[in-house]
LOMI-958497 format. One record per residue: x, y, z of N, C-alpha, C in turn; residue in one letter; residue number from 0. Coordinates in pm, 1 decimal, decimal comma. Layout:
N
R      n.xx      n.yy      n.zz     ca.xx     ca.yy     ca.zz      c.xx      c.yy      c.zz  residuo  num
R         X         Y         Z         X         Y         Z         X         Y         Z        a  NUM
...
***
This chain:
232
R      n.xx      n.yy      n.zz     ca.xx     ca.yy     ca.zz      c.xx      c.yy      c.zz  residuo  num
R    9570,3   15829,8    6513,8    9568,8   15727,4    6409,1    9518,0   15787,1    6278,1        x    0
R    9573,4   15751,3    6196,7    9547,7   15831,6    6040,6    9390,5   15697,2    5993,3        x    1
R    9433,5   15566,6    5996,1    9370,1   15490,7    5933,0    9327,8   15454,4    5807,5        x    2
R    9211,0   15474,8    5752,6    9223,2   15452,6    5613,4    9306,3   15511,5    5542,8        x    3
R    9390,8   15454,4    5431,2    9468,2   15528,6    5344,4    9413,5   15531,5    5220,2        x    4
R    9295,2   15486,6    5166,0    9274,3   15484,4    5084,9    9347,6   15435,5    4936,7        x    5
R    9455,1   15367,0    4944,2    9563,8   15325,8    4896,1    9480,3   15241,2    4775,5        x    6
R    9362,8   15148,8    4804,7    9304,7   15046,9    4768,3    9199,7   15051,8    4625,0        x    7
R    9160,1   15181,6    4679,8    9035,3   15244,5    4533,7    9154,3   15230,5    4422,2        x    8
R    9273,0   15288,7    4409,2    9301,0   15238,3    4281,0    9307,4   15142,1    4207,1        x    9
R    9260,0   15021,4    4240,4    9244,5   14886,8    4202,9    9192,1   14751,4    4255,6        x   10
R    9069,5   14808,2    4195,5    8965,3   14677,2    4241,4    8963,5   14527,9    4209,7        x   11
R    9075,8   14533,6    4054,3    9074,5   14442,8    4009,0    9158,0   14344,3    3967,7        x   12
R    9268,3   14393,6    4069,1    9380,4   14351,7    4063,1    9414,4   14212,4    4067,8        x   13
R    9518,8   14088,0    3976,5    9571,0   13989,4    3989,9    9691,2   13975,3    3986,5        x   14
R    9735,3   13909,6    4119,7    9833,0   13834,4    4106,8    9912,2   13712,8    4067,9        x   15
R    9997,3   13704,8    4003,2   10073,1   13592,3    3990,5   10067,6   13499,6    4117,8        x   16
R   10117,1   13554,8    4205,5   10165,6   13468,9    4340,3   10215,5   13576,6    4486,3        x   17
R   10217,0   13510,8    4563,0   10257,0   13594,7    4695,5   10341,5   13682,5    4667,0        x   18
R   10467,1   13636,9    4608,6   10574,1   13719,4    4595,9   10572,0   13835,4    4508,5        x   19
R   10502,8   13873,5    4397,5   10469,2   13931,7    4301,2   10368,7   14039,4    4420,3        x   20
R   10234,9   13961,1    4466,4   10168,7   14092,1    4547,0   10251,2   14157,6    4641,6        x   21
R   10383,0   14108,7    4753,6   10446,8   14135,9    4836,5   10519,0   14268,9    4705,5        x   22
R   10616,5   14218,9    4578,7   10636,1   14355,2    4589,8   10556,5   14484,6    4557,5        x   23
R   10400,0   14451,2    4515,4   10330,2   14556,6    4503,5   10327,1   14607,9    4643,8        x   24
R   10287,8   14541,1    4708,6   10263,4   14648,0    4815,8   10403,4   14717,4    4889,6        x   25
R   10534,2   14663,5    4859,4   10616,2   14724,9    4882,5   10644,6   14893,1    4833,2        x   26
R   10590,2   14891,9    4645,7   10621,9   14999,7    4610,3   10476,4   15121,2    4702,1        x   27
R   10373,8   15031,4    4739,5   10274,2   15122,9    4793,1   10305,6   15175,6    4953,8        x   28
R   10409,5   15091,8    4983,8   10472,1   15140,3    5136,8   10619,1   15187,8    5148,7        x   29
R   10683,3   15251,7    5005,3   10774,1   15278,1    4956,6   10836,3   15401,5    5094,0        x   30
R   10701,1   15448,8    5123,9   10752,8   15592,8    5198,4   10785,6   15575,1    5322,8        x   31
R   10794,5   15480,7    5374,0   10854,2   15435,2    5484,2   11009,8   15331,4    5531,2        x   32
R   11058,4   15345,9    5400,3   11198,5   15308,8    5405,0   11258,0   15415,5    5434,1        x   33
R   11385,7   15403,0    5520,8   11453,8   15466,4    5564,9   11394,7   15466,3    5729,4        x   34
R   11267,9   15434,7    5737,2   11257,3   15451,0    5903,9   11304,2   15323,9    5975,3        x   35
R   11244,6   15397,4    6133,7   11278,7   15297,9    6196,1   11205,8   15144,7    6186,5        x   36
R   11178,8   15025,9    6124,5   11063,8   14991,0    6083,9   11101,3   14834,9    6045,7        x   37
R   11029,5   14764,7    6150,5   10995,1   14615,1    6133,2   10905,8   14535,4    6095,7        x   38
R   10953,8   14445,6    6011,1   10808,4   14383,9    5919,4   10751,4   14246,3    5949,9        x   39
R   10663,6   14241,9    6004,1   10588,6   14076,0    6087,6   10485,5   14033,0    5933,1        x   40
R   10535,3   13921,2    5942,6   10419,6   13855,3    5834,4   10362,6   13746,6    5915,8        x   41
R   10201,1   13779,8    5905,6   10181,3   13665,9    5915,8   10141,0   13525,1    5914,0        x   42
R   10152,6   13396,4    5967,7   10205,6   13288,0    5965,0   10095,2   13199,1    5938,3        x   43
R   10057,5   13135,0    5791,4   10214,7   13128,3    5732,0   10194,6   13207,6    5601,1        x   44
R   10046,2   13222,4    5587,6   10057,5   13301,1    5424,3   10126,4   13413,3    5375,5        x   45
R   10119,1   13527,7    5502,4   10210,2   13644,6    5492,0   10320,9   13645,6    5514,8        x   46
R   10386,1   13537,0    5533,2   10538,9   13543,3    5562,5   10559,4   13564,5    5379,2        x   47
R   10582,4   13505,4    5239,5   10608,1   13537,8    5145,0   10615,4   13658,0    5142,0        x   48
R   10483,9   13688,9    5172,6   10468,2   13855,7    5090,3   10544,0   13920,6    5230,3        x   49
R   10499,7   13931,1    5309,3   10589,3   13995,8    5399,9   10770,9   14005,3    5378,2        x   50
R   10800,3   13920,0    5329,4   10963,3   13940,0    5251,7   10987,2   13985,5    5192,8        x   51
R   10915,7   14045,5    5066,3   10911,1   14136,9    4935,5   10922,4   14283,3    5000,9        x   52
R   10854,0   14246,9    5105,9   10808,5   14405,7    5169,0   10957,0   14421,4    5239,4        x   53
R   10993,7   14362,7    5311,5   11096,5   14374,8    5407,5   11230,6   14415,4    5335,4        x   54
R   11222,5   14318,3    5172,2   11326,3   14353,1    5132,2   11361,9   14468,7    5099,5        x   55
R   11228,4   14530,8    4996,1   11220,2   14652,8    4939,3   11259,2   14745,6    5038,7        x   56
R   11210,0   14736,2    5198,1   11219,3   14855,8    5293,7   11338,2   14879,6    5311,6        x   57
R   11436,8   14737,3    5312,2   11523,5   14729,3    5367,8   11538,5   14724,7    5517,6        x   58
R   11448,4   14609,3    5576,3   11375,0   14613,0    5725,7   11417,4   14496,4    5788,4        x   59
R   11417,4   14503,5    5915,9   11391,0   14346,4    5944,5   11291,7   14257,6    5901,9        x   60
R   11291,1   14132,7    5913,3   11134,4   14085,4    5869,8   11134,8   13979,4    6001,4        x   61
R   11022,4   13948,1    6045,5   10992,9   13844,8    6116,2   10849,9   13791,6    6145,5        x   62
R   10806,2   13681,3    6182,7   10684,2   13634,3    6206,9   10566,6   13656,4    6293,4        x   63
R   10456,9   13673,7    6276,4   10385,4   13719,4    6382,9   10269,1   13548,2    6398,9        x   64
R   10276,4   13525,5    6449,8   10160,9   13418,8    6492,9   10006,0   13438,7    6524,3        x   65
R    9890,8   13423,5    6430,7    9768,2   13426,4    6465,1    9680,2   13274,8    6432,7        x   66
R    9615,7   13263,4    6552,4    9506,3   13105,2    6523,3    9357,7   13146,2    6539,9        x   67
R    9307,8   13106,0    6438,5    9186,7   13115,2    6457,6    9107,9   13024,0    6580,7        x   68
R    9000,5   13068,3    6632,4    8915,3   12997,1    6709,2    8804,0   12966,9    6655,4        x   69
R    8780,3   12826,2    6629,6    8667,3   12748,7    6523,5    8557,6   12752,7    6635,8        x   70
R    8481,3   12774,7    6569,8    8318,4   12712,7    6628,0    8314,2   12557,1    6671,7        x   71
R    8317,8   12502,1    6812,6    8291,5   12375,6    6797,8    8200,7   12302,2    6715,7        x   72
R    8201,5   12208,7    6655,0    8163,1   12104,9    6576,0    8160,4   12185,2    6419,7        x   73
R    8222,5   12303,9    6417,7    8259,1   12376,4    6280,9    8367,7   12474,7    6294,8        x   74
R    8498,5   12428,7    6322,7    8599,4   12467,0    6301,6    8637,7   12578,2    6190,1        x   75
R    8553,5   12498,4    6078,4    8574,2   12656,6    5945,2    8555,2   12799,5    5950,2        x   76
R    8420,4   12801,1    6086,5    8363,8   12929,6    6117,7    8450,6   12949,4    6198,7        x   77
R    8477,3   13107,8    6233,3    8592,4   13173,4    6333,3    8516,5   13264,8    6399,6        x   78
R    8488,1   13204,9    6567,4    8419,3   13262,0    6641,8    8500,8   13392,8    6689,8        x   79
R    8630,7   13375,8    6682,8    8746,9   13445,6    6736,0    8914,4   13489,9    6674,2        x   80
R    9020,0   13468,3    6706,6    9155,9   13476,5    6709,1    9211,1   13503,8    6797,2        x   81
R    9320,1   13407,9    6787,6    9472,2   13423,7    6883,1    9591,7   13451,0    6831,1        x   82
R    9631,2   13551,5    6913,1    9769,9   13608,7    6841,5    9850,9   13590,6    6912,8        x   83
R   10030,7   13635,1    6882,1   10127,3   13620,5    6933,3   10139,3   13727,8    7038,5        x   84
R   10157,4   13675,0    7200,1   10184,6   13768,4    7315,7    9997,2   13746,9    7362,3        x   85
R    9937,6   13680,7    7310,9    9818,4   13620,3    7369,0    9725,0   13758,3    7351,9        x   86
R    9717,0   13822,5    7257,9    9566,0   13880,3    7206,0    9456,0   13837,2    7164,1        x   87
R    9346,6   13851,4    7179,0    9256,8   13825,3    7211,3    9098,0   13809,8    7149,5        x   88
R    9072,3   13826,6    6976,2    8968,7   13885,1    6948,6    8865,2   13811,3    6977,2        x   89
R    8737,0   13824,8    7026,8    8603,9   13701,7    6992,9    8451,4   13779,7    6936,5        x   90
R    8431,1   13725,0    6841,9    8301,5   13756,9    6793,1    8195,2   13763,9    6879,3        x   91
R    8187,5   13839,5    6954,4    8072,7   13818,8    7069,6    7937,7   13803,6    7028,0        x   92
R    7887,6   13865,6    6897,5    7770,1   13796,7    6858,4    7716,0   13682,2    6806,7        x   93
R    7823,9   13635,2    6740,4    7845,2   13463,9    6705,1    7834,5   13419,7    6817,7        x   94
R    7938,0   13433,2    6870,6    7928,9   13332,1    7000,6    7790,7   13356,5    7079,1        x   95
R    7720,6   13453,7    7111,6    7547,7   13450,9    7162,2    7519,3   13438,6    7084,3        x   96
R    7461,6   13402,3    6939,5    7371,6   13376,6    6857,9    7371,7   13238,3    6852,0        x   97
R    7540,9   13164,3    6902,1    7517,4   12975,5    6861,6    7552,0   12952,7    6994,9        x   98
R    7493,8   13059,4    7146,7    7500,2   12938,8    7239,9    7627,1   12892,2    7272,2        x   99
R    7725,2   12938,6    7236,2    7878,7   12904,4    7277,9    7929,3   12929,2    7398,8        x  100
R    7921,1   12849,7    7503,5    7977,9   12885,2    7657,9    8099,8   12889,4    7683,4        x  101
R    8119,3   12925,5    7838,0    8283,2   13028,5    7836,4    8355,7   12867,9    7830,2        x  102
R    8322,9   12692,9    7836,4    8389,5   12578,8    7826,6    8466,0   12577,7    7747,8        x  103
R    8352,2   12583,0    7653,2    8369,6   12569,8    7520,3    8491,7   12658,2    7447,7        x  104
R    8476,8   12840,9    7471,2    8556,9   12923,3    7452,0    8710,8   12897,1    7507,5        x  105
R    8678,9   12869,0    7628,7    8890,4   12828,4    7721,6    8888,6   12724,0    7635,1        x  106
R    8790,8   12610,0    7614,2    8894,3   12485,6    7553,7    8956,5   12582,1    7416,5        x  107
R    8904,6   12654,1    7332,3    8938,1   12672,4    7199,8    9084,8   12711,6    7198,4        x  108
R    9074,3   12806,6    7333,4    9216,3   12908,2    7373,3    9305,2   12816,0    7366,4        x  109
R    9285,7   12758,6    7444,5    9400,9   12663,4    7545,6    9445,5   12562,0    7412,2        x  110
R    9371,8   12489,0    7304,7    9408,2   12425,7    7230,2    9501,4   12518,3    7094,7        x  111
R    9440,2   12645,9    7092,5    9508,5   12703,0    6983,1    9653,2   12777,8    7022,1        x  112
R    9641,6   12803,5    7145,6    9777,6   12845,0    7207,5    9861,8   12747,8    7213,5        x  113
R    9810,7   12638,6    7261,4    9937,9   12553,7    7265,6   10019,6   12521,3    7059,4        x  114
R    9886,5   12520,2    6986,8    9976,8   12538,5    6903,4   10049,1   12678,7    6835,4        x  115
R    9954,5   12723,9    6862,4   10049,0   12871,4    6813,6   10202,9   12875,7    6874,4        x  116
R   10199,4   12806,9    7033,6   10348,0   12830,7    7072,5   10407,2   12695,8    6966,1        x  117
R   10382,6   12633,2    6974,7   10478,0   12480,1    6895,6   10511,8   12587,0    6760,3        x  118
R   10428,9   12645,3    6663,4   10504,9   12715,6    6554,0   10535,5   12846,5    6643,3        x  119
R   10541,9   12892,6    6740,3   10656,1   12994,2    6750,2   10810,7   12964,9    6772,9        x  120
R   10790,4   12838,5    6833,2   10941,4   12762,7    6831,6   11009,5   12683,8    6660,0        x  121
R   10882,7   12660,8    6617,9   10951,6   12557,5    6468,6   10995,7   12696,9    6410,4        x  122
R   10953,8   12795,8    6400,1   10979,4   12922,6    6312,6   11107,0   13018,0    6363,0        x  123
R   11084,3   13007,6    6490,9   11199,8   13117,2    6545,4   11294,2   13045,6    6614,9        x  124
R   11281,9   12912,2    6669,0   11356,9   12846,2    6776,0   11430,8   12916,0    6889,5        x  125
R   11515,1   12999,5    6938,9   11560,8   13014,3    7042,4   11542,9   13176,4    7039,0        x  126
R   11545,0   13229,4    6910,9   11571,2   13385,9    6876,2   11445,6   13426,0    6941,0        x  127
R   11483,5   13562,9    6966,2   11371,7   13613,2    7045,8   11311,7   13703,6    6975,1        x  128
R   11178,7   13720,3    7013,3   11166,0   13815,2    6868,9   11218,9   13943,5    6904,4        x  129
R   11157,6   14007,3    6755,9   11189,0   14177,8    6754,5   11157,0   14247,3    6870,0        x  130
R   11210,5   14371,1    6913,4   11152,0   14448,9    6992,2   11069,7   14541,2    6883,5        x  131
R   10948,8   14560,6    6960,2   10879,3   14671,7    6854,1   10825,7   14783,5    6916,3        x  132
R   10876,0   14820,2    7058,1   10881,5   14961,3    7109,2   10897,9   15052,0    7058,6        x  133
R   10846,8   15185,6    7013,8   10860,6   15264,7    6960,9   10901,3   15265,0    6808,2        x  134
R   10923,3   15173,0    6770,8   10889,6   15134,3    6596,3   10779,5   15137,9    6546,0        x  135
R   10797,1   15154,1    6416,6   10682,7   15174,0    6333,0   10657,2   14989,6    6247,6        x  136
R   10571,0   14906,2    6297,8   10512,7   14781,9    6282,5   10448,0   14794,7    6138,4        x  137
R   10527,2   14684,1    6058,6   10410,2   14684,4    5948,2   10379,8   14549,4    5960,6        x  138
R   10233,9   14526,9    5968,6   10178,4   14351,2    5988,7   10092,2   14297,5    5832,8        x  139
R   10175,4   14240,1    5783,7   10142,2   14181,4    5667,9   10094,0   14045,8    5636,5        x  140
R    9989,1   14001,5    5560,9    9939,1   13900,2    5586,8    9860,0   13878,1    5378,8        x  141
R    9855,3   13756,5    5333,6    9839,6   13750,0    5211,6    9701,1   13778,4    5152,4        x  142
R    9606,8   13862,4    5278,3    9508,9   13876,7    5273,2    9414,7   13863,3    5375,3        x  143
R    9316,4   13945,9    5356,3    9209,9   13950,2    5482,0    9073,5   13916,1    5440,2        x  144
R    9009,2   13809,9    5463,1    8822,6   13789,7    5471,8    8718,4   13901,3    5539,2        x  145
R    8743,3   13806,4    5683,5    8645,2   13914,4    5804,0    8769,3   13972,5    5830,3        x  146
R    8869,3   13984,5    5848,5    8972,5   14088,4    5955,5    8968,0   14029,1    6093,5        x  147
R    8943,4   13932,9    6099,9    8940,2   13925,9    6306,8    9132,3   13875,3    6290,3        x  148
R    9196,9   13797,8    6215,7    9277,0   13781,9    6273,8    9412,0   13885,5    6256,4        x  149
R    9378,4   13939,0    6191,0    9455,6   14042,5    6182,1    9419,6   14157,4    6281,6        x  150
R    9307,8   14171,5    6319,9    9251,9   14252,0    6443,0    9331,7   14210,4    6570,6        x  151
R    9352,4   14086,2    6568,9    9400,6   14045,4    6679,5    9594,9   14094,2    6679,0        x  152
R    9570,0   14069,3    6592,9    9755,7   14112,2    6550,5    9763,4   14289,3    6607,4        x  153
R    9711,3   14317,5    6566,7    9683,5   14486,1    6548,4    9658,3   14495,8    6704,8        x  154
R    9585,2   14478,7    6796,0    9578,5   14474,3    6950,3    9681,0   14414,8    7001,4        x  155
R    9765,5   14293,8    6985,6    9830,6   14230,5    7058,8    9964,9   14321,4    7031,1        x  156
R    9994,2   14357,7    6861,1   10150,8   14465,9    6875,3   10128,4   14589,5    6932,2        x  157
R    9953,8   14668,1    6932,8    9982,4   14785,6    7016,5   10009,0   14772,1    7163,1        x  158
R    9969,2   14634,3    7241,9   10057,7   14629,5    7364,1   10182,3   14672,2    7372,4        x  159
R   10257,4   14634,1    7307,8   10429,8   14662,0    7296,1   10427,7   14777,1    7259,7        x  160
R   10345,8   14850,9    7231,1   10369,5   15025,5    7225,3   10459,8   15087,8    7122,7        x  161
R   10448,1   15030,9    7004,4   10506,7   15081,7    6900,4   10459,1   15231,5    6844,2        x  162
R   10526,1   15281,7    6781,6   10552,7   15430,1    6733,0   10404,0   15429,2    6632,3        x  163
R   10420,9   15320,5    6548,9   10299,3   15336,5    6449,0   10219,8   15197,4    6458,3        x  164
R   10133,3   15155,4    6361,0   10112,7   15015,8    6348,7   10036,3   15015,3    6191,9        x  165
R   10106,9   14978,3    6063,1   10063,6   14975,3    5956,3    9955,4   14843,5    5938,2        x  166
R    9926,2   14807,2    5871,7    9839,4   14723,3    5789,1    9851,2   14758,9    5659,4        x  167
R    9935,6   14625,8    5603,3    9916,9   14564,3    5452,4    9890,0   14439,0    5414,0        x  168
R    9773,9   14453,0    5305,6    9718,6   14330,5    5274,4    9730,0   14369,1    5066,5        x  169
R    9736,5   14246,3    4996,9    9754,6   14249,4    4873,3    9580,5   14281,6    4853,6        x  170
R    9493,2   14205,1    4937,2    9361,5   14197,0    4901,3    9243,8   14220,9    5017,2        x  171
R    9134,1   14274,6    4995,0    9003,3   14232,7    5105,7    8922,8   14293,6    5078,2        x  172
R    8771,2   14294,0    5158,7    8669,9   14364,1    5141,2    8687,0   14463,9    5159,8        x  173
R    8610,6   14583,9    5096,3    8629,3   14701,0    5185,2    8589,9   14707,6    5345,6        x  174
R    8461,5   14690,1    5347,6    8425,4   14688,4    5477,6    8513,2   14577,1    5614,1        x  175
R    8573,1   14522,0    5590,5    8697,9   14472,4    5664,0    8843,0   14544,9    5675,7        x  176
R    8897,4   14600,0    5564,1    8964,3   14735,5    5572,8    8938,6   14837,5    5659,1        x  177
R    8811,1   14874,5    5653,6    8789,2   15019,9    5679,5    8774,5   14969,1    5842,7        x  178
R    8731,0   14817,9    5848,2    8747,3   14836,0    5993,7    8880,7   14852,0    6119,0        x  179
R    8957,8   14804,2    6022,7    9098,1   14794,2    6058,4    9144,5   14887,2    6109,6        x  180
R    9069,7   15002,1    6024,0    9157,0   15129,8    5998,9    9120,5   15181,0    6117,2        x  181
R    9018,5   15166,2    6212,3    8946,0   15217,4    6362,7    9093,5   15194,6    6448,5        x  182
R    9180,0   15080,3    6411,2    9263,7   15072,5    6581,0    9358,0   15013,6    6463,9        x  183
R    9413,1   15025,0    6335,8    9538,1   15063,7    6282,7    9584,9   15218,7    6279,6        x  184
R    9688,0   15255,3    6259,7    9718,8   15379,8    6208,6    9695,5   15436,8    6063,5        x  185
R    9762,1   15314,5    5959,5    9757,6   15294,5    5850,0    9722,9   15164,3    5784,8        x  186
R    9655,3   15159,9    5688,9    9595,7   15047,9    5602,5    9585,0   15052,9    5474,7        x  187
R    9671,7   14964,5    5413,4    9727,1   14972,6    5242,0    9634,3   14840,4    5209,7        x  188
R    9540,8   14831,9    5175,5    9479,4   14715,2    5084,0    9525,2   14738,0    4944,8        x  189
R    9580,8   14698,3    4876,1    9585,6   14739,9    4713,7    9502,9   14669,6    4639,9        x  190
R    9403,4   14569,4    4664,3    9297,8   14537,0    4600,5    9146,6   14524,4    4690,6        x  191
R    9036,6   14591,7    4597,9    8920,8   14560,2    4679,3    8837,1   14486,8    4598,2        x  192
R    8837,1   14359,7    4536,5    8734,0   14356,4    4439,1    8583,2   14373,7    4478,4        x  193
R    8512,9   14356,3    4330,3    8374,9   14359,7    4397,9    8343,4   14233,3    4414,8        x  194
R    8228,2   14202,8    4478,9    8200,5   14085,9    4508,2    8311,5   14002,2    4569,0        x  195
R    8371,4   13989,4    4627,5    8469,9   13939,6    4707,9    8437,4   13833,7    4775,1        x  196
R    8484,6   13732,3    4742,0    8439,7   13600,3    4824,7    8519,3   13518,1    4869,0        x  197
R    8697,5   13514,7    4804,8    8763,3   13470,1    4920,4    8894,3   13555,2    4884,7        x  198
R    9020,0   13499,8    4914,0    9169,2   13576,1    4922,6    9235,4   13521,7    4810,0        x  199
R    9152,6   13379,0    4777,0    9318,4   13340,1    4689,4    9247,1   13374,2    4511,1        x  200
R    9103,0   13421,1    4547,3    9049,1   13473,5    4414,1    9134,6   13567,9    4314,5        x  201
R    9251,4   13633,5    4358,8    9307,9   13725,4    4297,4    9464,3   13650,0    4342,1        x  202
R    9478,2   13566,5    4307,2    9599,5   13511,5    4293,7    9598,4   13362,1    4196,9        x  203
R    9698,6   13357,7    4086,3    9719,7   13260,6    4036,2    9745,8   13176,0    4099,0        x  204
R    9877,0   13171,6    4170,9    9884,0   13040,1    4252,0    9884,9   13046,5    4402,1        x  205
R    9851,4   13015,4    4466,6    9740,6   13044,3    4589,2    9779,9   12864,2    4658,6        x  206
R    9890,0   12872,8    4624,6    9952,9   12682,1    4711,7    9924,7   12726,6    4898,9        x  207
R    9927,5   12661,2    4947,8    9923,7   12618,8    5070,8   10093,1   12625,8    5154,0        x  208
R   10098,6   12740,1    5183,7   10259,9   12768,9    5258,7   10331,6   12642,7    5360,0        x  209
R   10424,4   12596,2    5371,0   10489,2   12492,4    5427,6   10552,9   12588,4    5506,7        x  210
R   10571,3   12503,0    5657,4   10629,4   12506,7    5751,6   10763,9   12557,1    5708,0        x  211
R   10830,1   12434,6    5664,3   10936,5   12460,0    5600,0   10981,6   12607,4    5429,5        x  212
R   10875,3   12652,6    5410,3   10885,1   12760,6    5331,1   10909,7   12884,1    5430,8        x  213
R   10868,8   12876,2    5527,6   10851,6   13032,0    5633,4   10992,2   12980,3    5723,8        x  214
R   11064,9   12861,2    5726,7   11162,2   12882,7    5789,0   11266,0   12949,1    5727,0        x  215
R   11256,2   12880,5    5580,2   11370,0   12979,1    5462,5   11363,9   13091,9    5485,7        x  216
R   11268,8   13152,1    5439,8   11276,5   13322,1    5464,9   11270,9   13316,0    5583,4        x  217
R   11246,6   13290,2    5744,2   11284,1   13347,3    5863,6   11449,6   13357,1    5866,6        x  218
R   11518,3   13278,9    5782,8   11635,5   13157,8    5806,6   11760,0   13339,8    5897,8        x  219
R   11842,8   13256,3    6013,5   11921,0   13397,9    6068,5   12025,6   13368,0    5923,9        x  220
R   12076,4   13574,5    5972,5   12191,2   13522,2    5897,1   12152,6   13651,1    5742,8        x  221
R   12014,4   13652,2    5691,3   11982,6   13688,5    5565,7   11977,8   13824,7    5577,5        x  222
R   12020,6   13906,0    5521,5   11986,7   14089,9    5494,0   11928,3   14140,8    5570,4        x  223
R   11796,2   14040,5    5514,0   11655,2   14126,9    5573,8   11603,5   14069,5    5695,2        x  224
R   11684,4   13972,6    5735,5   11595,6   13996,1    5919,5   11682,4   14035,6    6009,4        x  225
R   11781,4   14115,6    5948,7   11897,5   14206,2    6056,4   11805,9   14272,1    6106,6        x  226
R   11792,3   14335,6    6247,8   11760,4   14430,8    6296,4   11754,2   14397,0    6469,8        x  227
R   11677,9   14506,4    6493,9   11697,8   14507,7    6676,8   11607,4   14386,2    6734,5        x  228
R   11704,3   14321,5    6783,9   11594,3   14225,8    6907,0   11580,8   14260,9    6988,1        x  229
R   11528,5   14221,7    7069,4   11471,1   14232,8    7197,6   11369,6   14143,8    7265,9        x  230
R   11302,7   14136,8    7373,3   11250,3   14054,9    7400,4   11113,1   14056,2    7380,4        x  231
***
């Protein structure tokens, strides 16, 4: 694993217009990987935008990757954990012993966030199956990272499928959430680190709330950019 790329020090202070605008920055910063073999998961639902910019530029497939957070009972906002697509796994194990969180408590979270994670794997993909990502080089894109757990979880659940590489691109994040990435990514393109960093949509003008129906457009069959190999 290469990991950090350091891609990010050049600009701490970067703003965006909107998803689509950061999607094609980070396209020209993952420029060197067009022409490969190489499928692009955004994910759901903020990174699906930017994940299209990317896909287009590569000239890649693009498709969705599914992650749910696991809330702290009686504080949902806090994320004891994540669930990803193909059922990965992350949990804060010190949160969870520091507030007393039992394994009840933990299965109910699963069991409630899986069932929806599958309901949007069907509204998004309906019958199509996803990509195969065997021996491909995975880029998992997402409109930004806080702590990194759910993108951690993304990053474990596609190295099951045993892909060739596994990138990480984000328009924005802490450093110290990057650099952790970079332990069990291959590669990691942050193109912004500000200082003081306190949330994702701080470096974006418009920072709307993605619709269901926005991530079906760009999934939609049929378009350029989500030609590529399926599989199961």
């Amino acid at each position: 694993m290469n990991g950090w790329s350091g891609l990010a020090r050049r600009s701490g202070k970067r703003l965006y217009q909107d998803r689509r605008e950061a999607g094609e920055v980070l396209a020209r910063e993952l420029s060197s990987y067009r022409g490969h073999d190489v499928v692009v998961l955004g994910l759901a639902r903020g990174g699906v935008p930017v994940a299209a910019q990317v896909a287009r530029s590569l000239q890649a497939p693009l498709d969705v990757f599914l992650v749910r957070k696991l809330g702290v009972p009686q504080w949902e906002e806090l994320a004891m954990g994540a669930l990803a697509s193909g059922g990965g796994v992350v949990v804060n194990d010190n949160l969870v012993r520091n507030l007393g969180i039992g394994d009840e408590a933990m299965q109910a979270a699963i069991a409630r966030e899986t069932e929806e994670l599958n309901r949007r794997e069907q509204a998004y993909r309906g019958d199509r199956p996803p990509p195969e990502l065997t021996g491909r080089t995975v880029i998992l894109v997402d409109d930004g990272i806080a702590t990194g757990a759910s993108m951690l979880a993304a990053v474990r659940a596609v190295r099951s499928k045993n892909p060739a590489r596994i990138v990480v691109a984000v328009p924005v994040g802490p450093p110290s959430a990057c650099r952790e990435l970079a332990k069990e990514a291959d590669d990691v393109v942050c193109a912004s680190m500000p200082q003081g960093f306190e949330a994702v949509g701080q470096v974006f003008a418009d920072f709307h709330q993605v619709s269901d129906d926005e991530v079906r457009d760009l999934l939609a069959p049929g378009e350029p950019d989500q030609q590529g190999r399926q599989g199961n």
